[in-house]
C-alpha positions as CSV (number, residue, x, y, z in Angstrom):
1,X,92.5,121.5,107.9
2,X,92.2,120.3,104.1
3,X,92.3,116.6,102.9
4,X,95.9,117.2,101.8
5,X,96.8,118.4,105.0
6,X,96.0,115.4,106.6
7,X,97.9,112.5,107.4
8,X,97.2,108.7,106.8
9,X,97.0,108.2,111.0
10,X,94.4,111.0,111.1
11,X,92.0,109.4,108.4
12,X,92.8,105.7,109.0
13,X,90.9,103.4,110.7
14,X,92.1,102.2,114.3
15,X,89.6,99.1,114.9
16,X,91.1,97.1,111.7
17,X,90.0,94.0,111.1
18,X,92.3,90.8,110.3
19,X,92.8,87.6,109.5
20,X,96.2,85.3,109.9
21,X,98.2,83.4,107.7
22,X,96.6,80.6,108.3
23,X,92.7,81.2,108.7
24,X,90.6,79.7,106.3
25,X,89.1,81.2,103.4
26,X,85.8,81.1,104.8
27,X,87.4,82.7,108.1
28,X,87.9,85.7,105.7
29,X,84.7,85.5,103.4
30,X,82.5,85.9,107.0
31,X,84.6,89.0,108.4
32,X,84.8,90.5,104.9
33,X,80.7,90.4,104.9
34,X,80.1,90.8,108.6
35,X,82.4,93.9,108.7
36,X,81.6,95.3,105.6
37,X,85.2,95.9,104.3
38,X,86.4,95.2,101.1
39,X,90.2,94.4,102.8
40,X,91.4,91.9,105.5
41,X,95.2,92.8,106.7
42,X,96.7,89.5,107.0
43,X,98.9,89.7,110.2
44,X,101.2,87.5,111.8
45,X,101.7,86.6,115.5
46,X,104.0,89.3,116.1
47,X,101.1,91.8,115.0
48,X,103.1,92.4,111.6
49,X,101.3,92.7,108.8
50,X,102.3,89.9,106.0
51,X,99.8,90.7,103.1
52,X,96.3,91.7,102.2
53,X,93.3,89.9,101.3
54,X,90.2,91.3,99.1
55,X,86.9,90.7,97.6
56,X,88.6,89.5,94.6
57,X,90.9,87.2,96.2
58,X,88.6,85.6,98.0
59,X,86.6,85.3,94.9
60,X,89.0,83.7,93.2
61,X,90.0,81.2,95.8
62,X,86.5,80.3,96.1
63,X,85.8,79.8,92.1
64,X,89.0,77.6,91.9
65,X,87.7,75.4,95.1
66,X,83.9,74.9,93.2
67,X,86.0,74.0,90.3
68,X,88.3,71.4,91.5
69,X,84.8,70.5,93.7
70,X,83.1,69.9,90.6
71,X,85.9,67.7,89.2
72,X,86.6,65.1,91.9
73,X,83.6,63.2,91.5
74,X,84.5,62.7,87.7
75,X,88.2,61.7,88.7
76,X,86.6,59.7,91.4
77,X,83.9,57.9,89.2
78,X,86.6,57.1,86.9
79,X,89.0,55.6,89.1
80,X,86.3,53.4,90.3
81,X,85.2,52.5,86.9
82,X,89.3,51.9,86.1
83,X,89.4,49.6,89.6
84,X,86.2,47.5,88.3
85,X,87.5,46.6,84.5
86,X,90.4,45.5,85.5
87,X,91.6,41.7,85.9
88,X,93.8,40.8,88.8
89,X,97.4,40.3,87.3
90,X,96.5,42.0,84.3
């Protein structure tokens, strides 16, 4: 039987692994590297699957938390500096 021959069930995985909706990134970051798969189904309670999530995404979620990591103690320093110069009823 050729590759064209063959259907998606017969070349498919059957141990997938997954992640739900609400799992943390991290949740997905450890299967993705302890599995070795590139993609995490993400399925519901129901067992129906509700979207994907790769490498990239994960990526990306990550890059945007350092970011936002990296800002807050700026914003925090500066509210604190803000809080100190000012004068009550001023």
């Amino acid at each position: 039987m050729g590759a064209t021959s063959r259907t998606a069930a017969e070349v498919g995985s059957l141990d997938v692994i997954t992640v739900s909706p609400g799992d943390p990134v991290a949740v997905a970051m450890e299967r993705l590297i302890e599995e070795s798969v590139e993609h995490l189904p993400v399925v519901d309670e129901a067992g129906r699957v509700v979207g994907m999530c790769t490498r990239t995404d994960i990526i990306r979620a990550r890059t945007a938390q350092t970011s936002e990591e990296r800002r807050q103690p700026a914003v925090l320093l500066r509210t604190l500096v803000d809080r100190g110069t000012r004068r009550p009823g001023g």
